[in-house]
C-alpha positions in Angstrom: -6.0 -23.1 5.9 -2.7 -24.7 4.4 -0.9 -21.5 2.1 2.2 -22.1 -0.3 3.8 -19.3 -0.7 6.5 -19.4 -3.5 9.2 -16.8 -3.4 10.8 -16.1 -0.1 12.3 -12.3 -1.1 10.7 -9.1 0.7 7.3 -9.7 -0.4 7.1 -13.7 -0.1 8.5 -13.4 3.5 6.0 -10.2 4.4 2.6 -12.2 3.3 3.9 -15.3 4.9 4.5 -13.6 8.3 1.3 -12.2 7.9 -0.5 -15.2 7.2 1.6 -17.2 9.6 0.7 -15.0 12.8 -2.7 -16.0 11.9 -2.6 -19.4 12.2 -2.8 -20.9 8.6 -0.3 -23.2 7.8 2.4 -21.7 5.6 5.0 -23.3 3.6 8.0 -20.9 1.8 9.5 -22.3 -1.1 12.5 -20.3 -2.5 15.4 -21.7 -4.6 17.5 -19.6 -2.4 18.6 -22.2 0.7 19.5 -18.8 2.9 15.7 -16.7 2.1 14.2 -20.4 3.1 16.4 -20.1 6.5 15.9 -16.7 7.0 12.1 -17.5 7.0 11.7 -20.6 9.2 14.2 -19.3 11.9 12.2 -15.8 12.0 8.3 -16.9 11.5 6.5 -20.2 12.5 6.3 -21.9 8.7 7.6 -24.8 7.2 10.6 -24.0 4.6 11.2 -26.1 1.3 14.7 -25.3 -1.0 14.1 -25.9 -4.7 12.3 -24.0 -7.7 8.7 -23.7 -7.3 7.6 -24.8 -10.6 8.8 -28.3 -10.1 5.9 -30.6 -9.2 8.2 -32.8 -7.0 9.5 -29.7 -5.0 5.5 -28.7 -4.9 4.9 -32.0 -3.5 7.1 -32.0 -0.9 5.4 -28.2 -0.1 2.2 -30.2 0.3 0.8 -29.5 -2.4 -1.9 -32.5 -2.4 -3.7 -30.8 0.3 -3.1 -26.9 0.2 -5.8 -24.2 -0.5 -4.0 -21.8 -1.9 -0.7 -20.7 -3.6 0.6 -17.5 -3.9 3.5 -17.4 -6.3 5.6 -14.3 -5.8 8.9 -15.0 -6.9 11.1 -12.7 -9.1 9.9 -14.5 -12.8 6.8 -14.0 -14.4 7.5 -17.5 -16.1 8.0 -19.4 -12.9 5.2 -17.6 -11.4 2.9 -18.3 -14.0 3.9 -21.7 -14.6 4.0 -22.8 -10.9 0.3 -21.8 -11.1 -0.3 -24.1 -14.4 1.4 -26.7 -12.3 -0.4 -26.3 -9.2 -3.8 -26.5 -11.1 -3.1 -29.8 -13.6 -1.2 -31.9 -11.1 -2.6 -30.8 -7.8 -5.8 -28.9 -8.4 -5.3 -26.3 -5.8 -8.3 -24.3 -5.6 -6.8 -20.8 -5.5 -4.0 -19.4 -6.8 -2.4 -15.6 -7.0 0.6 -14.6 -9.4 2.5 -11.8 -9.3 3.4 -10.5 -12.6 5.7 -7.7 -13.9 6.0 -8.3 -17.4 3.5 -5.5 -19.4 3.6 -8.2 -22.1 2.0 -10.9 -20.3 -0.3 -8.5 -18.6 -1.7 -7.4 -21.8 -2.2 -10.6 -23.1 -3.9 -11.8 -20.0 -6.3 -9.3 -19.8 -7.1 -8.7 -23.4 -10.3 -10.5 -25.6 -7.9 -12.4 -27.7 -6.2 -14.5 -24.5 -9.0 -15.5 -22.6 -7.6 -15.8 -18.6 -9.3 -19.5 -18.6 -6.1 -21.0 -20.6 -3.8 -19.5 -17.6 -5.3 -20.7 -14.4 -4.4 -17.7 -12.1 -7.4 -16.2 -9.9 -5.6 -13.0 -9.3 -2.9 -11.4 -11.2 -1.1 -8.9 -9.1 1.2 -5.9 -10.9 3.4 -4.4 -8.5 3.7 -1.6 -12.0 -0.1 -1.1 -11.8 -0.3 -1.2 -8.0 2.9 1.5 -7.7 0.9 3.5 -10.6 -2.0 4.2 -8.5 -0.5 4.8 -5.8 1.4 7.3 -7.1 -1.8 8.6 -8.3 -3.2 8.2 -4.9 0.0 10.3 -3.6 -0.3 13.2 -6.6 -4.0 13.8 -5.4 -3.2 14.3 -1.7 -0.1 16.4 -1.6 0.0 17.2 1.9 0.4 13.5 2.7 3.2 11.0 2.7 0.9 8.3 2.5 -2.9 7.5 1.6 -5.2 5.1 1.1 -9.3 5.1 0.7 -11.3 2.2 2.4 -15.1 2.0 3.1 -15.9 2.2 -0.7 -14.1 5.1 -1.4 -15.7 7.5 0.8 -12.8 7.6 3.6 -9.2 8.8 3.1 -5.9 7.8 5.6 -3.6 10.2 4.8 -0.3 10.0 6.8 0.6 13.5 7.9 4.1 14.6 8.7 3.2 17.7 11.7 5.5 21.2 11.5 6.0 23.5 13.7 2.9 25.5 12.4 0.5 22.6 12.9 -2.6 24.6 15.0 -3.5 21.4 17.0 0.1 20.4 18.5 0.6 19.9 22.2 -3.5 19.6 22.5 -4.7 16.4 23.7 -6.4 14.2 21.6 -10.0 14.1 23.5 -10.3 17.8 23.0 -10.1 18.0 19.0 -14.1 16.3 19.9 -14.6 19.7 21.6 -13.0 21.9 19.4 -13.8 20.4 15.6 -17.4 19.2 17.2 -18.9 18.3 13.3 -15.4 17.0 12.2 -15.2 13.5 11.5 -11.7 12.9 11.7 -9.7 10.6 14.0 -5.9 10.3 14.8 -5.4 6.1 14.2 -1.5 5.8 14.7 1.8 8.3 15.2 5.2 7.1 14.6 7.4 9.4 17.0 11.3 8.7 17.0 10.4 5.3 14.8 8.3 3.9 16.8 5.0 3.4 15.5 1.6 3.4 18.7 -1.9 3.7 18.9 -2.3 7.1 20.1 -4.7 7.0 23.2 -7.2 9.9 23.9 -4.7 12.1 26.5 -1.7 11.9 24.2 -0.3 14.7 22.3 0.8 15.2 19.0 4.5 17.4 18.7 6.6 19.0 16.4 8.3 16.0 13.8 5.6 13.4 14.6 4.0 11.6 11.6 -0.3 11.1 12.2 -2.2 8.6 10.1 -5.4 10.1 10.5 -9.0 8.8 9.0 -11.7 10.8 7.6 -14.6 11.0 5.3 -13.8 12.3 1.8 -16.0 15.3 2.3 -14.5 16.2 5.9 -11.0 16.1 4.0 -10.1 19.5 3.1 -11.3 20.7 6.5 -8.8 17.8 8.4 -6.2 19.4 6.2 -6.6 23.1 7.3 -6.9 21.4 10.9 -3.4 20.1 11.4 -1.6 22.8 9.1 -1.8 21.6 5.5 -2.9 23.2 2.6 -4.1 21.2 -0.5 -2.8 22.1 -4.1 -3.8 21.0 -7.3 -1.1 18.8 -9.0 -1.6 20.4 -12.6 2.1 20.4 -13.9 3.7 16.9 -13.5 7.5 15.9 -13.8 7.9 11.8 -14.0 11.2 11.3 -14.3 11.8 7.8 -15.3 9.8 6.5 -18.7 9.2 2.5 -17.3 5.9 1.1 -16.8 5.0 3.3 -14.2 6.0 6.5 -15.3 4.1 5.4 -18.4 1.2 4.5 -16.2 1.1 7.5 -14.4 2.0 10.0 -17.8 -1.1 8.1 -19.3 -3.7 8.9 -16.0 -2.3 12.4 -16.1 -3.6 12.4 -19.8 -6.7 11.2 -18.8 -7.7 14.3 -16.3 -7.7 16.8 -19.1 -6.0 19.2 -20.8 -5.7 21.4 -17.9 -2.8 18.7 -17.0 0.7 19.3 -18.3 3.4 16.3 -17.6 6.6 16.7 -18.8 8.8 13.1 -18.5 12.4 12.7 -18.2 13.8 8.8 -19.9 17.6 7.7 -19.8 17.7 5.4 -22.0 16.8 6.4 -25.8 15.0 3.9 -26.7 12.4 3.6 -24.0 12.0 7.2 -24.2 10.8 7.1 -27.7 8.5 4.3 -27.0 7.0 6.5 -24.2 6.7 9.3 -26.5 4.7 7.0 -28.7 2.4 6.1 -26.4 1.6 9.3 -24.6 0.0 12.2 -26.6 0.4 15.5 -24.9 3.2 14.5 -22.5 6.7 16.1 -24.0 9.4 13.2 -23.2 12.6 14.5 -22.8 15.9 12.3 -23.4 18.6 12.2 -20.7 19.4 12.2 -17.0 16.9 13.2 -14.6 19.9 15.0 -12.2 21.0 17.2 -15.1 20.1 20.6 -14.1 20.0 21.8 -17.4 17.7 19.2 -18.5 15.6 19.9 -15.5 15.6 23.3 -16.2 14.6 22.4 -20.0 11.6 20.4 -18.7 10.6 23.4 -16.5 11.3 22.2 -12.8 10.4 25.4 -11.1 7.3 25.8 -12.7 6.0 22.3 -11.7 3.9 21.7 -8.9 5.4 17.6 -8.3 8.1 15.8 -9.5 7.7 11.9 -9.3 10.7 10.1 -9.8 10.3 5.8 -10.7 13.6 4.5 -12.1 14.9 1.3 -11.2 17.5 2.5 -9.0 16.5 3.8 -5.5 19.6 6.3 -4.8 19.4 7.4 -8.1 15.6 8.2 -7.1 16.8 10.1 -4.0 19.3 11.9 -5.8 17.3 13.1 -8.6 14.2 14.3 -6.0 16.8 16.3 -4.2 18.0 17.7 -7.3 14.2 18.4 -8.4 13.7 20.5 -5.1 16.8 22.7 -5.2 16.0 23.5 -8.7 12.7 24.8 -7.4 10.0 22.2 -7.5 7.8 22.3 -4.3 6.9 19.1 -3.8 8.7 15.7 -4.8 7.8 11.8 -4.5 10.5 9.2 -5.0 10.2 5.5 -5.3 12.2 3.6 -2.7 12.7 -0.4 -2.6 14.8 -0.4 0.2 12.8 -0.2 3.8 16.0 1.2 5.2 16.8 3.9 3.2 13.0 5.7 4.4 14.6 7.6 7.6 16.2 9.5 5.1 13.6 11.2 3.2 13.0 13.7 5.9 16.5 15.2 6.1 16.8 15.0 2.4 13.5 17.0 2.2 11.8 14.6 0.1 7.9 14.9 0.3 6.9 11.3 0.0 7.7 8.1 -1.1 6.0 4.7 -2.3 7.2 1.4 -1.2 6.6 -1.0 -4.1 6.9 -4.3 -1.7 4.7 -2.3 0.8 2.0 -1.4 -1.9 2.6 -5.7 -3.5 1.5 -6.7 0.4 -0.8 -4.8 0.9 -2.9 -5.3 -2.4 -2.1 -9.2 -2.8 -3.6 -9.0 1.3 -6.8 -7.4 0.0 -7.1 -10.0 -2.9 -7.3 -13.2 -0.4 -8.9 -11.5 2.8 -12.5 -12.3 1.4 -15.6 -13.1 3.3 -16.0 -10.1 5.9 -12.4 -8.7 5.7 -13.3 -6.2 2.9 -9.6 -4.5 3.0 -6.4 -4.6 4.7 -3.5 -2.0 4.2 -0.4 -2.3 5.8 1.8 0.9 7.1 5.0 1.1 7.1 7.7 -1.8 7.2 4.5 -4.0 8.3 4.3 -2.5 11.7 0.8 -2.1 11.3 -2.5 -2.7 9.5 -5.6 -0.1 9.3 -8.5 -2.9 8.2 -11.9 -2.9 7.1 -14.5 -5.7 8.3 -18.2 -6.2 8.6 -19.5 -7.0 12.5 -20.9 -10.4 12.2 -23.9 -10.9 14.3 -21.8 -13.8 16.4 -19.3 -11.5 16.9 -18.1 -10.4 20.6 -18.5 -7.3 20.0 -22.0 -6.6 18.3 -24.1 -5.0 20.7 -21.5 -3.7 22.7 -20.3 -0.1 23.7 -16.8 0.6 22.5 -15.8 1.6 25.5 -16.5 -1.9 26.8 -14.9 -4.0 24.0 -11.6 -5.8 25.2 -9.6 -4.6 22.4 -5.4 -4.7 23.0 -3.6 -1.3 23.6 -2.5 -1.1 19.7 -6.0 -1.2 18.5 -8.1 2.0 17.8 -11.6 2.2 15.5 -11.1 5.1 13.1 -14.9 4.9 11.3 -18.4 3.1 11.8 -20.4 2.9 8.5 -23.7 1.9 9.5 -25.8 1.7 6.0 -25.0 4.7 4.2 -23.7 6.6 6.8 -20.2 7.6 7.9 -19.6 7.6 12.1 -16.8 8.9 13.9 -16.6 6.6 16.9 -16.8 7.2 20.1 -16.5 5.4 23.4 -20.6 5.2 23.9 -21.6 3.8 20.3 -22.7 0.5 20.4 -21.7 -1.8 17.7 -24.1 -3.3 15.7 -24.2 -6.3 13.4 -23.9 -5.3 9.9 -21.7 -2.2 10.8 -18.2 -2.0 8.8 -15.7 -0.9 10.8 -12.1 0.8 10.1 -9.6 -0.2 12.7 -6.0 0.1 13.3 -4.0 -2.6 14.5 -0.2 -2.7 15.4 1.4 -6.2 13.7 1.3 -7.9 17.0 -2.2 -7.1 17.6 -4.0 -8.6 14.3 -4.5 -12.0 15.4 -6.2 -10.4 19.0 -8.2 -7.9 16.4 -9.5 -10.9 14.3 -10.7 -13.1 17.5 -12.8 -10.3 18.8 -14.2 -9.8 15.4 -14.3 -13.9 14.8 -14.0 -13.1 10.9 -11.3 -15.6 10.7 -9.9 -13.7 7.9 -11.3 -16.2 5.5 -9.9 -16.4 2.2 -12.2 -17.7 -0.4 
């Protein structure tokens, strides 16, 4: 499949290496000569300088013949206009925007701008995705990360392990033996940085983070398992009054009145346009690492602080803040891959990647056909994805045990009709199972030959 991929930032360079390592053929396009470098010397695609939205830079990016387009640069208006382009003058059959702008996004969706006059298959919000995932992160607590695959009904949570955590220093093949009716599986551990498929005689230690995979219903029972308790997020700091902290202010709304969110905006103006918006959120004006003000919205008394401003040590600053004042638990937003070792000695909880949580969703948008989700951990080190056994697959019919897979590989669930599974090495694969696996990065292309679902797009 030939891919344009316009915008060659963080995101751009992320989908194109994924798409790249499994064999499409991927042109960058960036107006930034150095980004269009950086990509060619570092993955195998073709680079083109120039803006995007230009039909003769478009042309040269091979327009004529591509499948696809995925316009991810930093404008809304190039990115919506390089897809009006790429549909008059080239008729490229699918095309995937990424759009910031609530403006746009309200008009796009709404009955009075019908999305026919805008030819974009997929609008992606990196506001909207960050939203729910905050969401996603406010529900679970205990976890640094989560996401739910197989309709729903199964939850990765990533777990950072304490000292108090009653399965450490047990191998894995005994938490079978010991949590018989449990349905849970260790996927992946990151230990030191490093990020493996566990196999079933490792450990787990003190300091080691554990994406583990469970069915909802098995949940609060995984939890108690490795040492975590689980909370109910009732009282809600956001500090930050943007489109996400609106987001997430309005879903809080939306639970009931038991929820009380209390919302901390800088910049006057904003702050009253949150204020009209929300209904029984109290929006407070002013900085989010003034004590006092802290103190004013009740810190100590709240069960999470979320903190989504547009500055990432800013973020940091104020979630530290938010924990010495007394708030137990505290979720920052972080841009910057590099500033994530830090969370842990600054005792922040959790954090959401907005790049990470772009990938990942535009990823789920053009893996169709049997690929029925992708989520990628981490800085892209590795994907947990969901995927229907084709009947001509390799591995239908075959024992798990007996299926080639590569060392950074491990099945997490079998759904077999309404059923969850938790593997194990003597089930037999079937045709028509969906299967959660995790992959390292360097594995994917391995993963997608055994399953021979091509990863097809549309």
């Amino acid at each position: 499949m030939k891919v344009i991929i316009c915008g060659a930032g963080q995101v751009g360079w992320q989908i194109a290496r994924h798409l790249s390592g499994e064999n499409n053929d991927v042109t960058v396009v960036d107006s930034n000569p150095d980004l269009v470098r950086r990509a060619t010397e570092t993955l195998d695609v073709q680079g083109i300088a120039g803006f995007a939205s230009h039909p003769d830079v478009l042309e040269r990016a091979g327009a004529r013949d591509a499948d696809m387009i995925i316009a991810a640069t930093y404008s809304d208006e190039v990115n919506m206009v390089t897809c009006q382009v790429a549909h008059s003058v080239f008729s490229i059959g699918r095309k995937i925007a990424r759009l910031r702008s609530q403006s746009y996004l309200t008009a796009i969706y709404s009955d009075l701008y019908r999305r026919e006059h805008l030819p974009i298959d997929v609008v992606i919000s990196p506001e909207r995705e960050v939203a729910e995932a905050a969401m996603r992160r406010l529900s679970s607590p205990a976890a640094f990360d989560t996401e739910m695959f197989l309709d729903g009904k199964a939850q990765l949570l990533g777990l950072r392990l304490q000292e108090d955590c009653p399965v450490l220093n047990t191998p894995l093949r005994q938490l079978s033996d010991l949590f018989s009716t449990l349905r849970v599986v260790v996927l992946a551990v990151r230990r030191e940085g490093r990020l493996f498929a566990p196999d079933s005689g490792d450990q787990l230690f003190p300091g080691d983070e554990a994406y583990i995979l469970a069915p909802l219903e098995d949940i609060p029972r995984t939890l108690e398992v490795f040492g975590k308790s689980q909370k109910k997020q009732e009282r809600l700091v956001i500090v930050g009054g943007g489109n996400i902290g609106l987001a997430v202010a309005q879903a809080m709304e939306a639970r009931g009145a038991r929820t009380r969110t209390k919302m901390i905006e800088r910049d006057r103006r904003r702050a009253e346009l949150a204020a009209d918006a929300l209904e029984r959120t109290i929006v407070l004006n002013g900085d989010g690492m003034d004590s006092s003000l802290l103190h004013e919205a009740g810190i100590a008394r709240a069960d999470a602080v979320l903190v989504v401003t547009d500055d990432d040590k800013t973020n940091m600053l104020a979630a530290v803040r938010a924990k010495s004042e007394g708030c137990p638990f505290a979720i920052s937003l972080i841009n910057d891959p590099t500033l994530v070792p830090l969370m842990e000695p600054l005792g922040i909880d959790a954090y959401i990647n907005p790049r990470a949580t772009t990938v990942s969703s535009i990823l789920r948008h053009i893996r169709h056909g049997r690929v029925k989700a992708v989520y990628s951990i981490g800085d892209a080190e590795g994907e947990v994805i969901e995927a229907e056994v084709l009947s001509t697959s390799s591995i239908a019919g075959s024992a798990i045990r007996e299926i080639d897979f590569p060392e950074g590989v491990l099945v997490g669930a079998v759904r077999r009709g309404e059923k969850i599974l938790k593997p194990t090495g003597g089930m037999r694969v079937e045709a028509g199972d969906v299967i959660v696996v995790f992959a390292l990065a360097d594995d994917v292309v391995r993963l997608e030959q055994l399953l021979q679902v091509s990863f097809d797009y549309f």
